[in-house]
C-alpha positions in Angstrom: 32.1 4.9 68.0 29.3 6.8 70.2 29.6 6.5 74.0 26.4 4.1 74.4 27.6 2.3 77.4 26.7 -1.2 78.7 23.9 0.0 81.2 22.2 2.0 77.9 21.8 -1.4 76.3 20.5 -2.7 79.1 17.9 0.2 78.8 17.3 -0.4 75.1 17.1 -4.2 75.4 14.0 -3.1 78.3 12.0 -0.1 76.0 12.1 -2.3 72.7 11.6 -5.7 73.8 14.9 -7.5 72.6 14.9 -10.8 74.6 15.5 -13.5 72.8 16.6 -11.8 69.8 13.5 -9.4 68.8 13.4 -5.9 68.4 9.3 -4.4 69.0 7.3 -6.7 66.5 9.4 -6.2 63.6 10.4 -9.5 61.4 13.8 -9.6 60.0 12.1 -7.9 56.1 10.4 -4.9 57.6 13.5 -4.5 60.5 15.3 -4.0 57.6 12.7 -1.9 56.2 12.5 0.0 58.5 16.5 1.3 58.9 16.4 2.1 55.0 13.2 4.1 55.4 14.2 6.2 58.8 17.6 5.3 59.8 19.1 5.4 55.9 21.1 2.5 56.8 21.4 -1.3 56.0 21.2 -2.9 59.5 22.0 -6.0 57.2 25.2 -5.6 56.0 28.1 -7.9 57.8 29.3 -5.4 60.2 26.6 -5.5 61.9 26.0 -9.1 62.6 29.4 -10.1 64.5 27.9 -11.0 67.8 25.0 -12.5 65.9 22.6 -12.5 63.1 19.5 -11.7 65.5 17.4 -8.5 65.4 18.4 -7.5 68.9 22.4 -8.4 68.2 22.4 -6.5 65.2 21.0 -3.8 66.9 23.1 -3.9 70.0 26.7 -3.9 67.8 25.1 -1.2 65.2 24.7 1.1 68.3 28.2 0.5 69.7 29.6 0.9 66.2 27.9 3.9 64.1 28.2 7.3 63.8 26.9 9.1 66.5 24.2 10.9 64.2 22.8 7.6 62.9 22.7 6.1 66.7 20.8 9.2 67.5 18.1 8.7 64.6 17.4 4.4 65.3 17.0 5.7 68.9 14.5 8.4 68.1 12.7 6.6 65.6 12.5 3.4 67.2 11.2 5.7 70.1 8.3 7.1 67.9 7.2 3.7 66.7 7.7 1.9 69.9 5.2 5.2 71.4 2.8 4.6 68.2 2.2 0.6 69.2 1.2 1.4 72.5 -1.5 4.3 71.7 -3.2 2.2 69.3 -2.9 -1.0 71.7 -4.8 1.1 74.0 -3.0 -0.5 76.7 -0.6 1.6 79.8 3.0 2.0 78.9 4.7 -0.4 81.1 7.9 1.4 81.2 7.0 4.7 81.8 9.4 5.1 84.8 11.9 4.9 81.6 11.0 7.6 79.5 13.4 10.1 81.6 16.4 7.8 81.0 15.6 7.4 77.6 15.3 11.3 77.3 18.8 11.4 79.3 20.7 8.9 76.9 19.5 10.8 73.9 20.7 14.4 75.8 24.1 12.4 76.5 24.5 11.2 72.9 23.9 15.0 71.7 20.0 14.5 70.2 17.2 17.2 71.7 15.1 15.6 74.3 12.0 14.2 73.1 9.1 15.6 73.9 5.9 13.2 75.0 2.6 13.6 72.8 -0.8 14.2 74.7 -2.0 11.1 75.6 -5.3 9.8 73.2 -8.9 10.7 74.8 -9.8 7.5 76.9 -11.9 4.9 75.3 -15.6 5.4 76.5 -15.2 9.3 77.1 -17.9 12.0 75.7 -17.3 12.6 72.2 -17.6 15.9 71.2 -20.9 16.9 69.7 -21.2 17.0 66.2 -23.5 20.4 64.2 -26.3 18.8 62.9 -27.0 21.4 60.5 -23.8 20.9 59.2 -24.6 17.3 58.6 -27.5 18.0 57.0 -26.0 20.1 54.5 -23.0 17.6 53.8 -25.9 15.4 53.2 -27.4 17.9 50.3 -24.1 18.7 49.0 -23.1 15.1 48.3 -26.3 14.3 46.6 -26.0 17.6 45.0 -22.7 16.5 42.9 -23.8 13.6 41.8 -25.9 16.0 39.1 -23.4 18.3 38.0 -20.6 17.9 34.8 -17.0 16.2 35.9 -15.0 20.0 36.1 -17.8 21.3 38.3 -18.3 17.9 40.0 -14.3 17.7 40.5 -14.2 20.8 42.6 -17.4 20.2 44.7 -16.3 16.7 46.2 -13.2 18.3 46.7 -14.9 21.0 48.8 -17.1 18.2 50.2 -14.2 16.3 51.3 -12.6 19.0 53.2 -15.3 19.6 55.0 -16.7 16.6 55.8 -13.0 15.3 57.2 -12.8 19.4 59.2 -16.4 18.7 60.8 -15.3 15.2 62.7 -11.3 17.4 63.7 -9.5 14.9 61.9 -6.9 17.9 60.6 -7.7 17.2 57.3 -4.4 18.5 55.2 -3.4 19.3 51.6 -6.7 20.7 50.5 -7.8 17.1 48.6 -6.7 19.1 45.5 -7.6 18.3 42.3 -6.1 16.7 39.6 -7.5 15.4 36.7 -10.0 12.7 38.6 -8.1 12.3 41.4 -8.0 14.0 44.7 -5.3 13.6 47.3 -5.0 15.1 50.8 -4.1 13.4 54.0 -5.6 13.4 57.8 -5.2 12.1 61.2 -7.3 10.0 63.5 -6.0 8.1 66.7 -2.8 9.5 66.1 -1.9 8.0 62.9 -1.8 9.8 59.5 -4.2 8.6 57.1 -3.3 9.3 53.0 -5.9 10.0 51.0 -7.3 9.2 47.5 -10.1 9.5 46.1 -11.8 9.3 42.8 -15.5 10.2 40.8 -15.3 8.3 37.7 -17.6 6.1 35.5 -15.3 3.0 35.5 -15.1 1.5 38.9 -11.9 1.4 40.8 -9.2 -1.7 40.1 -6.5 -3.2 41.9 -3.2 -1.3 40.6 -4.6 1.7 41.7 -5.0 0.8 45.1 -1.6 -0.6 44.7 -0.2 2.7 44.3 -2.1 4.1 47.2 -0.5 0.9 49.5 2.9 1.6 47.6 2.6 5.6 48.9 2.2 4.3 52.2 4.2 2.3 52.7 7.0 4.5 51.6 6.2 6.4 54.7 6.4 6.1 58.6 5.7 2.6 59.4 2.5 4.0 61.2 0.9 5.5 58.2 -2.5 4.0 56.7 -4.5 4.9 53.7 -7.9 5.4 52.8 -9.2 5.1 49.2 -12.8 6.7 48.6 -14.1 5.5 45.2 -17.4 6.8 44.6 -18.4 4.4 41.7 -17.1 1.2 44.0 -14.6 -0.9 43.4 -14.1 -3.9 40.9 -15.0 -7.4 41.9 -11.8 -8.6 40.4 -9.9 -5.6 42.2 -11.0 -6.4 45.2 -9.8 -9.8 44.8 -6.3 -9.1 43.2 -5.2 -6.5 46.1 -4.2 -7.8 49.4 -2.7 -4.9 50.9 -3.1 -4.4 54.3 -2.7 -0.6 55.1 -5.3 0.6 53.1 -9.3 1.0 54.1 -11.8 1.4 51.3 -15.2 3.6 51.0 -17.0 4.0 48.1 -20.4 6.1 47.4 -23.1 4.1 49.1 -20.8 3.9 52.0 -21.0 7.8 52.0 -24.7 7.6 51.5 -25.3 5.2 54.3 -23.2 7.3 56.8 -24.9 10.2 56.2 -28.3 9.3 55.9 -28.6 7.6 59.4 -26.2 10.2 61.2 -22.9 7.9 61.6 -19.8 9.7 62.8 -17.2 9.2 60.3 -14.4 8.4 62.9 -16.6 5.9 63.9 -17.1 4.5 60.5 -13.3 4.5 59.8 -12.8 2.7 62.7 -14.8 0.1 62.2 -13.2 -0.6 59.0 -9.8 -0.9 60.2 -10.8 -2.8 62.6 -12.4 -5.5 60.2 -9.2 -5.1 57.8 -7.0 -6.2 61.0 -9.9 -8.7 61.8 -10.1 -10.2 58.0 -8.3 -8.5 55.8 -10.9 -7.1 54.1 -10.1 -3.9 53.1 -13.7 -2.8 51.6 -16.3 -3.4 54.5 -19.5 -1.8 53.7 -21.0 0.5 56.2 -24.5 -1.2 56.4 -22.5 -4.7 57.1 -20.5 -2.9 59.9 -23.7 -1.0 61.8 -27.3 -1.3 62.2 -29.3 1.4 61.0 
């Protein structure tokens, strides 16, 4: 058993929200979910539910009753994603005064005390100018590849993509190698990490591929996202069949419409997660999003 005492659970039930049985915004699937994923335990099994079948009951006895390593890792993690809601909420943590007692219940319990991320820039605050020569000549390259054979083409819109995701900051990682048609690489914007995929093929994009994308994601941190670039669009019958709802799609005009009237990407991948949480659509076309 750990040493999480009675006044700890009082300061667990306050950071993730457990009246009346909840834990955050989890439902009972992706609760579960989520202790296979980070924890590597099933917060379902019997054990667990002898004061009750509730989120917040099965939490309470699992923390009073595990190993001290796996108490540590729910803590942290449910620390991380509770700290991920409120960033992208955009709204003050109400428990701040909490985050030292947290810090000293995780110190007690043996973990390392965590360490607070830099708060995200302010709504409304200066953006940081973007070279316009260097959006010029993203805007050559990309009409550029179009023209050239797939081996050549492959390597050029992977160059394109690094740099285009590099010129907005967005920490643009695993080098959108290249493999066969398909590129892969990964970035970050509001502080969640974005997947990537990306195709240039004749045949336009169908559901089970995006599938695989949602399926990638949703492997990972709860937090994660994805964004599918398809430069040949998307089927009409794709579009219909997938219903994820972690994954944004762009396709080529998209592209062409944000660079030819001088959108910021970050601003165009905003708006389309915005209109995914807004209608679940997860292709919304840049010229129905802005007016250019």
């Amino acid at each position: 058993m750990t040493d999480v005492r009675a006044v700890d659970i009082m300061l667990v039930d306050d950071l993730f929200e457990m009246s009346g049985g909840y834990v955050l915004d989890f439902t009972d699937r992706t609760f579960g979910d989520f202790f296979r994923h980070e924890v590597k335990v099933d917060i379902d099994a019997a054990r667990y539910s002898l004061n009750g079948n509730s989120k917040a009951k099965r939490l309470r006895c699992f923390l009073q009753s595990a190993p001290r390593e796996q108490v540590l890792r729910a803590l942290l993690a449910l620390w991380e994603y509770r700290n991920a809601r409120i960033r992208r909420s955009g709204q003050p943590d109400q428990s701040a005064g909490a985050h030292d007692e947290f810090c000293d219940l995780v110190e007690r319990l043996g973990g390392a005390r965590p360490t607070p991320k830099k708060p995200p820039t302010p709504v409304g605050s200066v953006k940081p100018e973007v070279d316009r020569a260097k959006l010029d000549a993203l805007a050559q390259d990309f009409v550029g590849i179009a023209s050239l054979d797939p081996q050549a083409r492959g390597y050029a819109f992977e160059r394109f993509l690094k740099a285009l995701f590099d010129t907005y900051g967005l920490d643009a990682r695993g080098a959108f190698r290249n493999v066969g048609e398909q590129l892969d690489g990964s970035f970050e914007l509001d502080h969640e990490t974005y997947m990537v995929e990306a195709k240039w093929r004749n045949a336009a994009t169908d559901a089970p591929d995006l599938r695989n994308l949602q399926a990638k994601v949703e492997g990972k941190a709860h937090w994660g996202r994805g964004l599918f670039i398809s430069m040949n669009g998307f089927s009409d019958v794709g579009m219909i069949a997938f219903k994820g709802d972690r994954v944004i799609c762009m396709d080529g005009l998209d592209l062409y419409d944000m660079l030819n009237n001088g959108l910021r990407l970050d601003d165009v991948l905003r708006a389309k997660r915005r209109r995914l949480a807004e209608t679940g659509a997860v292709l919304a076309r840049v010229r129905d999003l802005f007016t250019f």
